[in-house]
C-alpha positions in Angstrom: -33.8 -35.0 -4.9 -30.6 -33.1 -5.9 -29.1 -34.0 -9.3 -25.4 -34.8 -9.0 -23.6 -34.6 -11.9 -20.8 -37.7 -12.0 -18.6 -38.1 -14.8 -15.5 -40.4 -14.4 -11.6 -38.9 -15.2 -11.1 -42.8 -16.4 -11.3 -46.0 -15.0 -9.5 -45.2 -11.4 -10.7 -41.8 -10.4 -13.1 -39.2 -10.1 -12.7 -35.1 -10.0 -15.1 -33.1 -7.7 -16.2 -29.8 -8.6 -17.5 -28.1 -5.4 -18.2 -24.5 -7.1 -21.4 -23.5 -8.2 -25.1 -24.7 -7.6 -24.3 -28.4 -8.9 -22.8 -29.0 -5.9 -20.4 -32.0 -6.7 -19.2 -32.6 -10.0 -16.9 -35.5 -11.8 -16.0 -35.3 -15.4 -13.9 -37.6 -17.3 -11.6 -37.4 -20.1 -13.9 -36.9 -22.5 -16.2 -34.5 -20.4 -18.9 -36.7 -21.1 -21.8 -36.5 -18.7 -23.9 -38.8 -16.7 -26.5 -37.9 -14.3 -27.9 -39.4 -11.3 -29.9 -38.6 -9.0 -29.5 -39.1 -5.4 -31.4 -38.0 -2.1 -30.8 -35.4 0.1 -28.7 -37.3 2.8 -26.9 -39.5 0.1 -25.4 -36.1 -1.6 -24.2 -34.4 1.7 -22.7 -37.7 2.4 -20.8 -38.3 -1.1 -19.9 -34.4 -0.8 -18.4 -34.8 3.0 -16.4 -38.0 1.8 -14.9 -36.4 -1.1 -14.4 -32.9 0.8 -12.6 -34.8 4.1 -11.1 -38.0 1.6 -7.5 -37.9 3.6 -9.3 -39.8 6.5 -11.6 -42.8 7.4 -15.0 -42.4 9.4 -16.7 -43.8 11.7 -20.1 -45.4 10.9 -21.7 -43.6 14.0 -20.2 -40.2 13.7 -21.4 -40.1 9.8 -24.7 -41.4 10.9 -24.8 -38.6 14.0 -23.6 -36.0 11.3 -26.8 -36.7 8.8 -29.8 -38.2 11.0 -29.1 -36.5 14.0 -32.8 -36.6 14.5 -33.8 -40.5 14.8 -32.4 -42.7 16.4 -29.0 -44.6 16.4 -30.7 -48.0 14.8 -32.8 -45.9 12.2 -29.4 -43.5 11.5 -27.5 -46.5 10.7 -29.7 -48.3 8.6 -30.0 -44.8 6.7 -26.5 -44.9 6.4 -26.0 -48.2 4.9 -28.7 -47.8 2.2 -26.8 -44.5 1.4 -23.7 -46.2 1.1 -25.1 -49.2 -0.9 -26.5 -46.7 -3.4 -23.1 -44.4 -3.7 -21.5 -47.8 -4.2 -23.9 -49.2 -6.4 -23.6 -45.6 -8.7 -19.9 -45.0 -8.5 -18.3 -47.9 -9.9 -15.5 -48.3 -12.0 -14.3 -50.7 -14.4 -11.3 -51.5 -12.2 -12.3 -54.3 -9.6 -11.3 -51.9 -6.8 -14.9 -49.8 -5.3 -14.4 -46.1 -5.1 -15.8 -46.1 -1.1 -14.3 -48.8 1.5 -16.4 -50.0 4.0 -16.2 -52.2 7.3 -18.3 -52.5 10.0 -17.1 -49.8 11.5 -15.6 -47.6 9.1 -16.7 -45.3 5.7 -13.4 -44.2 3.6 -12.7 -43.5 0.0 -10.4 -45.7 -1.8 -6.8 -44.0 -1.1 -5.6 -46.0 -4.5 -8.1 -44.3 -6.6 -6.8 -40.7 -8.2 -9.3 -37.8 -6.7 -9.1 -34.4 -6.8 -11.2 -31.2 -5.8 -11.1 -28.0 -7.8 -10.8 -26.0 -4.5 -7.5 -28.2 -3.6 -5.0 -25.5 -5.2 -5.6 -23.2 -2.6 -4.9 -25.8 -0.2 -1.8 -28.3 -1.2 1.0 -27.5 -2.9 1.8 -28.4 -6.6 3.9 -31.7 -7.6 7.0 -29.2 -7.5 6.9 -28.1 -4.4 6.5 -29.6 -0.8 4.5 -26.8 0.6 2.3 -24.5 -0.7 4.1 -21.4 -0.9 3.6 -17.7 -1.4 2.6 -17.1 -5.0 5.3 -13.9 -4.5 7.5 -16.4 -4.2 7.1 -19.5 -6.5 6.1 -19.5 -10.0 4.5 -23.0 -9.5 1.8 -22.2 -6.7 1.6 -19.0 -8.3 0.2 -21.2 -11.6 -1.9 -23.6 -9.6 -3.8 -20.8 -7.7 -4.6 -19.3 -11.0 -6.0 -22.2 -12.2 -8.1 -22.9 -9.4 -9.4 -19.3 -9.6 -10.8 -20.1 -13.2 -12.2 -23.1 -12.3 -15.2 -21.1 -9.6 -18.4 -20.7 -11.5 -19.9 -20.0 -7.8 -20.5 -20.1 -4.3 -18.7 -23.4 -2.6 -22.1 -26.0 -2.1 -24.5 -23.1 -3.5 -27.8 -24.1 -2.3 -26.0 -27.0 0.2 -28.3 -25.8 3.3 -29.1 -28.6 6.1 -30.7 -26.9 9.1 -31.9 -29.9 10.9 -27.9 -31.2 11.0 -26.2 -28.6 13.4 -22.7 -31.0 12.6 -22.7 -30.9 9.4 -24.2 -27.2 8.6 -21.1 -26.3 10.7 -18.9 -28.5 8.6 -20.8 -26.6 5.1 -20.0 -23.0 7.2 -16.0 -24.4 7.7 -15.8 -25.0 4.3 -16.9 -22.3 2.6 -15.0 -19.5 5.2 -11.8 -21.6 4.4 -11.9 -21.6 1.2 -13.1 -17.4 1.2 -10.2 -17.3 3.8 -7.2 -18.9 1.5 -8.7 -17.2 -1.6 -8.7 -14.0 -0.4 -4.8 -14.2 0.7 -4.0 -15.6 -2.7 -6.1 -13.2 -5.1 -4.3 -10.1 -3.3 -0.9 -11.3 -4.2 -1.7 -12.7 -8.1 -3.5 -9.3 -8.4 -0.7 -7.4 -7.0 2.1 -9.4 -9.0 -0.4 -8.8 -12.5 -0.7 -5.1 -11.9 3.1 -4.6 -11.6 3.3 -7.0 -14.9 1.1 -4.3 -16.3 -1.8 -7.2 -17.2 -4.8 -6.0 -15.5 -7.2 -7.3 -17.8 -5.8 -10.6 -16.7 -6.4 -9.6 -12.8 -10.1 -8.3 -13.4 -10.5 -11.9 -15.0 -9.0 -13.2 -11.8 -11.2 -11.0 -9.3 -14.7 -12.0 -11.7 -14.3 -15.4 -10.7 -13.5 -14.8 -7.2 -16.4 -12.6 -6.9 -18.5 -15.2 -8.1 -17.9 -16.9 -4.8 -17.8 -14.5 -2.5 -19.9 -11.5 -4.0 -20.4 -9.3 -1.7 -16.8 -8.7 -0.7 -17.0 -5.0 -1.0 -13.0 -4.5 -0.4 -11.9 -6.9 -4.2 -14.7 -4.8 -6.3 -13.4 -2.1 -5.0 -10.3 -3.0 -6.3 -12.0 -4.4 -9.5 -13.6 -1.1 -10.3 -10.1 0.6 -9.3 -8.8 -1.3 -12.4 -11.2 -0.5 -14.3 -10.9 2.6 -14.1 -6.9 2.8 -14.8 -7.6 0.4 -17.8 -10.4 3.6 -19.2 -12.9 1.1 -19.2 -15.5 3.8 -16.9 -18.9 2.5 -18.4 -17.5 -1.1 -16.9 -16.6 -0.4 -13.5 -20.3 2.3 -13.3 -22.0 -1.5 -14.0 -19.5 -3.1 -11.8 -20.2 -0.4 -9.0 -24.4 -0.8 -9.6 -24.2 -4.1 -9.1 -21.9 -4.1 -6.2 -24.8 -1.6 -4.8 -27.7 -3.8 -5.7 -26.2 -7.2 -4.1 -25.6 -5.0 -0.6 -29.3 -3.8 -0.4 -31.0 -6.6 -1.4 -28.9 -9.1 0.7 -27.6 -6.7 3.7 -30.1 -3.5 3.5 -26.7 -1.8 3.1 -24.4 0.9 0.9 -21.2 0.9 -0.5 -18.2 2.3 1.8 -17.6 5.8 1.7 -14.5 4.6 -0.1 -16.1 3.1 -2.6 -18.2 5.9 -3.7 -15.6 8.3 -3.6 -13.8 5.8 -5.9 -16.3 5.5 -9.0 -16.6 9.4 -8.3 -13.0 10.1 -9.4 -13.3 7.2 -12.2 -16.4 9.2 -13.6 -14.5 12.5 -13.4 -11.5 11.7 -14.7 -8.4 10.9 -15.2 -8.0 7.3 -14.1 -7.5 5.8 -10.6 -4.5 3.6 -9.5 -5.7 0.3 -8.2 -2.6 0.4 -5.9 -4.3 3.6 -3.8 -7.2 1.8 -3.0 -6.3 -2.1 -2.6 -5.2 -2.9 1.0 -4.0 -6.9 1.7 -6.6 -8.5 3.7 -3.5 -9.8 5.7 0.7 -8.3 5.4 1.5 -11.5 6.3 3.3 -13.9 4.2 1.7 -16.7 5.9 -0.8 -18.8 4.8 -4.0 -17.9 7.0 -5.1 -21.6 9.2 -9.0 -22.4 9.8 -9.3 -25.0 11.9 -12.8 -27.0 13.9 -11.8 -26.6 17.9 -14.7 -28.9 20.3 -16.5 -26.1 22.8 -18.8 -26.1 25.3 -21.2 -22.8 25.9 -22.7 -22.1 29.2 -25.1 -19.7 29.1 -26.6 -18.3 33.0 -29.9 -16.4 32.8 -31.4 -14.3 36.0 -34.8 -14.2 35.7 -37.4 -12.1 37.6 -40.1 -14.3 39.4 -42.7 -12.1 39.1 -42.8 -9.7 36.5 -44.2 -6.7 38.0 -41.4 -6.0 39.9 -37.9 -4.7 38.3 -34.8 -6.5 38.6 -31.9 -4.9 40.0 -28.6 -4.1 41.3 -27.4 -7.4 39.2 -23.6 -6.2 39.1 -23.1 -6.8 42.4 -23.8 -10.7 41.7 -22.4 -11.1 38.7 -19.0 -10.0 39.8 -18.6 -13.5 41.7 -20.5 -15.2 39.1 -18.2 -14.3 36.3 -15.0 -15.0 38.5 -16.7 -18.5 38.6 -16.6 -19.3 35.4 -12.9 -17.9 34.9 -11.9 -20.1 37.8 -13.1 -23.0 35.6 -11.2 -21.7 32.7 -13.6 -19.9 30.7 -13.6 -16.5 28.4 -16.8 -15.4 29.6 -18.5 -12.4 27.1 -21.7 -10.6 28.8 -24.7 -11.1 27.0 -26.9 -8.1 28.8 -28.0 -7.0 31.9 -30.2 -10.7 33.1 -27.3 -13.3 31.7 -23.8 -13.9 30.1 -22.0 -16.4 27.8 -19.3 -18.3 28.7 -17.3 -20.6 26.8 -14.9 -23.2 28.1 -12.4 -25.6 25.6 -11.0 -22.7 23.9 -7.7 -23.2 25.1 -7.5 -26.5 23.5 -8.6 -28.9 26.2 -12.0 -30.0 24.3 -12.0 -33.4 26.6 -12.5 -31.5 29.9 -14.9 -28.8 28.7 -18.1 -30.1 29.1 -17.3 -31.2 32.4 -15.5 -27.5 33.5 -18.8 -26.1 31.9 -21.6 -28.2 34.8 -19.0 -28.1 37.4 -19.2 -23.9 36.8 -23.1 -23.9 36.9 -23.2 -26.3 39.7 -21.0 -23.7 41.5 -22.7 -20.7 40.3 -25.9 -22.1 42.3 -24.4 -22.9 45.6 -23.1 -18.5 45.0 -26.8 -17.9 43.9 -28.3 -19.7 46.9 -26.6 -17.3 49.2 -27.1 -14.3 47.1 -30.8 -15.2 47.7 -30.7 -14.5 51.1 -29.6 -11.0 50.4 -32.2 -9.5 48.4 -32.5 -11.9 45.4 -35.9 -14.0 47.1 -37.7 -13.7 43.5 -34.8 -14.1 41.0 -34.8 -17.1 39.1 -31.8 -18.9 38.0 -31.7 -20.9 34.3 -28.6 -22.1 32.2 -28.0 -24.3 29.3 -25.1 -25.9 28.2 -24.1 -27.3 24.9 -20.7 -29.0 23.2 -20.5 -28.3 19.5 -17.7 -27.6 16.7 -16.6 -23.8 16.0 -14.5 -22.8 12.8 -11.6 -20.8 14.3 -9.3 -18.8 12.6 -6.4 -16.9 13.8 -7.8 -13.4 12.4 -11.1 -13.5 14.3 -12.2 -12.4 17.4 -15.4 -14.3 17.6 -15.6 -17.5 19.2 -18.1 -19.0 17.6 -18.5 -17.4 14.3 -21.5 -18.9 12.9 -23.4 -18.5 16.1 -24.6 -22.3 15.8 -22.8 -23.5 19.5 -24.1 -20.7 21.4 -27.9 -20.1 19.5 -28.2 -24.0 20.9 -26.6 -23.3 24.2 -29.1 -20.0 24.6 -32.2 -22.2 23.4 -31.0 -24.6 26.2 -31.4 -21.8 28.8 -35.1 -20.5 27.4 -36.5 -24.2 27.9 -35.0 -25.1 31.5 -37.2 -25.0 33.9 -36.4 -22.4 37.0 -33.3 -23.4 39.1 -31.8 -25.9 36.8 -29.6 -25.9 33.8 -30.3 -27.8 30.7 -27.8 -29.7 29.0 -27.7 -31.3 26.0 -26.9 -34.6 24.7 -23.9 -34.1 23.5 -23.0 -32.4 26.1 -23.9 -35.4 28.5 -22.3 -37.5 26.6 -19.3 -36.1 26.6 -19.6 -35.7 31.0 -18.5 -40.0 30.6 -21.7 -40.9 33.3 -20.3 -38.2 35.7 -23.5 -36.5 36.4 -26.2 -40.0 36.4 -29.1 -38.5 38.4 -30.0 -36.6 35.6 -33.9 -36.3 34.1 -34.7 -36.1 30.7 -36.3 -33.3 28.7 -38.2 -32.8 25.2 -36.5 -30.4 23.6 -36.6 -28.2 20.5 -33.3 -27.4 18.9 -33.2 -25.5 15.5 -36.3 -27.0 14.9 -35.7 -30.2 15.4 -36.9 -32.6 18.6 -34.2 -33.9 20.3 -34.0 -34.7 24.2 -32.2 -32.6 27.1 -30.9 -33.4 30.5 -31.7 -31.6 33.6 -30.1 -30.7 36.7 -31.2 -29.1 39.7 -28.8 -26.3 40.3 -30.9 -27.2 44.3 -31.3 -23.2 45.2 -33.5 -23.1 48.4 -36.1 -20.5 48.3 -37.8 -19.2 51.0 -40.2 -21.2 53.1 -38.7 -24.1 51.6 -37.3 -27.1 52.9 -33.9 -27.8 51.3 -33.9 -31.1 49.5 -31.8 -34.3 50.0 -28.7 -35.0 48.0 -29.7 -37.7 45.6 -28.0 -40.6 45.8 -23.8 -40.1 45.1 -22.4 -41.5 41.6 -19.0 -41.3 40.4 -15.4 -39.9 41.6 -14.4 -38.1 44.8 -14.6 -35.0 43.1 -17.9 -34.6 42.1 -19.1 -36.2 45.0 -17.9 -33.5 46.6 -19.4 -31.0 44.9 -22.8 -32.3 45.7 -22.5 -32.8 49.2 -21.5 -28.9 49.3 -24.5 -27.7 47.2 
């Protein structure tokens, strides 16, 4: 079990402390303590409802995000004897519960007063309407401060759930939005401090972001520029040592080139200007936007049948295989020379990806069954496709930062048998019955059993009979589609 420390503000309302190893945190007026202790699930649950408060939940989705692993009966009952204890532990004197339930539905009390300590980076002060530049408004300015003082470490340290692709996407979201906001505001305050002339203020400032994030090279930097202007050298040497120590043990990597020339000059003499080494993560005023977008992955594989002999000359099918998937509306990446990525719903359409996604793979088979009559006899043809949640932020280039969406997609592609695609459940679910004739497959996903659908991408091979169309379910469309293939 994990030990939540809850501790009420008074009689209404609760305060959650997200940063450090305690995970979730609730002190009152007194700062008196009490401590329970809850399992696993029960604190990733309390943690999500306090994290995502400005909503109600569905029963299923919460049960789908926690016990993705048994099945929908079990996952609810789990569900409800969570909730019965978080109820049952976070009571107030007040005849109001602090977590509303129906038979459908999980939502904290919107009456109740809440509050995170990551919130100042996210909603604006009682002053203000929006949360401005802290350039620009001495309020925001104030509250961002504050909620720098208030990290004591990484956001959900510890907090790892492997077996829960959902919510160990929904942990990786909130952590890089918080880095993501942080970062934009600690440039500015440290900016605004050093012109004040109160660096001692602004290393303060960067100690606690660095407890969240530390092993963002480009703020100790700055920190051990500082340092070096206030004459504090023996400082920013430890500050450099450590910076060195975190990369190797954690990345098996060095300081920047900048860096060391930094503490160089510090050591020689005379001191450094901050202002010559610290460089806005962003020169935009604008708050930077994380947001979760729905995708589906379609991973395509060419396999060689027999292993002895090489495979080759694959760009001349992949050419019509890649203008496939862009027909369907994908941004395809290439993977290497046997396979490629593709993803489809990054344009904002997350309700027609998954279907886009098997309508491209059935298509991509009726290309590969002609390319096999060309010189491709012994090639085999795999794919997997999988619908998950990616963080995406305007200043990255990566689709699917965490790598969780396409890992299960690529896993998909390893397991399927030759001439076939895997898909998985969510995936299938999301196809609304379009696809019936589909067989079920044990699968392993991040360790975790879980069951995947096949269907036959129907690729002919030599000396073999082509097989009947199964029978035809569903609209015009797709009926189509079948009858061609």
């Amino acid at each position: 079990d994990i030990l939540l420390k809850i501790m009420q503000v008074n009689t209404c309302g609760y305060y959650v402390a997200i940063f450090g190893n305690n995970l979730c945190k609730l002190f009152n007026n007194s700062y008196s303590t009490v401590t329970y202790s809850f399992a696993t699930a029960s604190m990733a649950l309390i943690s999500y409802l306090f994290v995502e408060s400005n909503r109600s939940h569905t029963r299923n989705y919460l049960s789908d995000l926690l016990w993705p692993e048994v099945l929908d009966k079990k996952g609810d009952n789990s569900l409800r004897q969570s909730l019965h204890l978080l109820k049952g532990k976070l009571s107030t004197d007040e005849s109001e519960p602090v977590i509303l339930t129906t038979q459908r539905s999980v939502q904290l009390n919107p009456t109740l007063f809440r509050n995170l300590d990551s919130s100042g980076f996210f909603h604006p002060p009682k002053d203000c309407d929006i949360l401005h530049d802290p350039k620009e408004c001495p309020s925001c300015r104030e509250q961002m401060t504050g909620s720098f003082l208030s990290i004591r470490g990484p956001v959900f340290e510890g907090f790892s759930f492997p077996e829960c692709e959902e919510l160990q996407n929904w942990i990786t979201a909130v952590q890089e939005g918080l880095i993501e906001r942080s970062r934009w505001a600690i440039d500015r305050i440290v900016a605004l401090l050093e012109n004040e002339h109160r660096l001692g203020v602004a290393v303060r400032l960067l100690d606690h972001f660095l407890k969240m994030d530390p092993l963002d090279e480009e703020r100790t930097r700055t920190q051990i520029a500082l340092l070096g202007k206030m004459g504090n050298v023996s400082a920013a040497q430890k500050r450099y040592v450590q910076l060195s120590q975190s990369l190797k043990s954690e990345l098996d990597a060095e300081p920047d080139t900048s860096t060391k020339d930094l503490i160089k000059r510090i050591v020689k003499g005379p001191a450094v200007s901050p202002k010559a080494t610290l460089s806005l993560a962003s020169d935009s005023d604008e708050i930077p936007v994380l947001e979760w977008l729905q995708v589906t992955a379609l991973v395509i594989d060419l396999h060689q049948a027999d292993s002895s002999e090489a495979l080759s000359n694959t760009s001349q099918l992949f050419e019509p295989l890649l203008k496939t998937v862009q027909k369907f509306g994908s941004v395809e990446c290439r993977i290497n020379d046997y396979g490629f990525l593709a993803w489809f719903g990054t344009d904002g359409e997350p309700d027609r990806a998954s279907i886009l996604a098997v309508k491209a793979a059935l298509e991509i088979g009726k290309i590969f069954e002609g390319a096999r009559k060309t010189g491709f006899r012994n090639v085999e043809l795999r794919g997997g496709v999988h619908t998950g949640r990616v963080l995406k932020s305007p200043d990255s280039n990566s689709t699917d930062p965490v790598g969780t969406v396409s890992k299960s997609a690529t896993a998909l592609c390893m397991q399927a048998p030759p001439d076939s695609i895997l898909v998985s459940s969510d995936t299938y679910h999301a196809l609304r019955g379009l696809f019936p004739q589909a067989s079920t497959k044990p699968i392993t996903l991040f360790k975790r059993q879980t069951t995947g659908y096949l269907l036959s991408i129907f690729v002919s091979r030599e000396k073999t009979p082509f097989p009947e169309p199964p029978v035809l379910i569903g609209r015009e469309s797709e009926r189509q589609v079948f009858h061609d293939l």
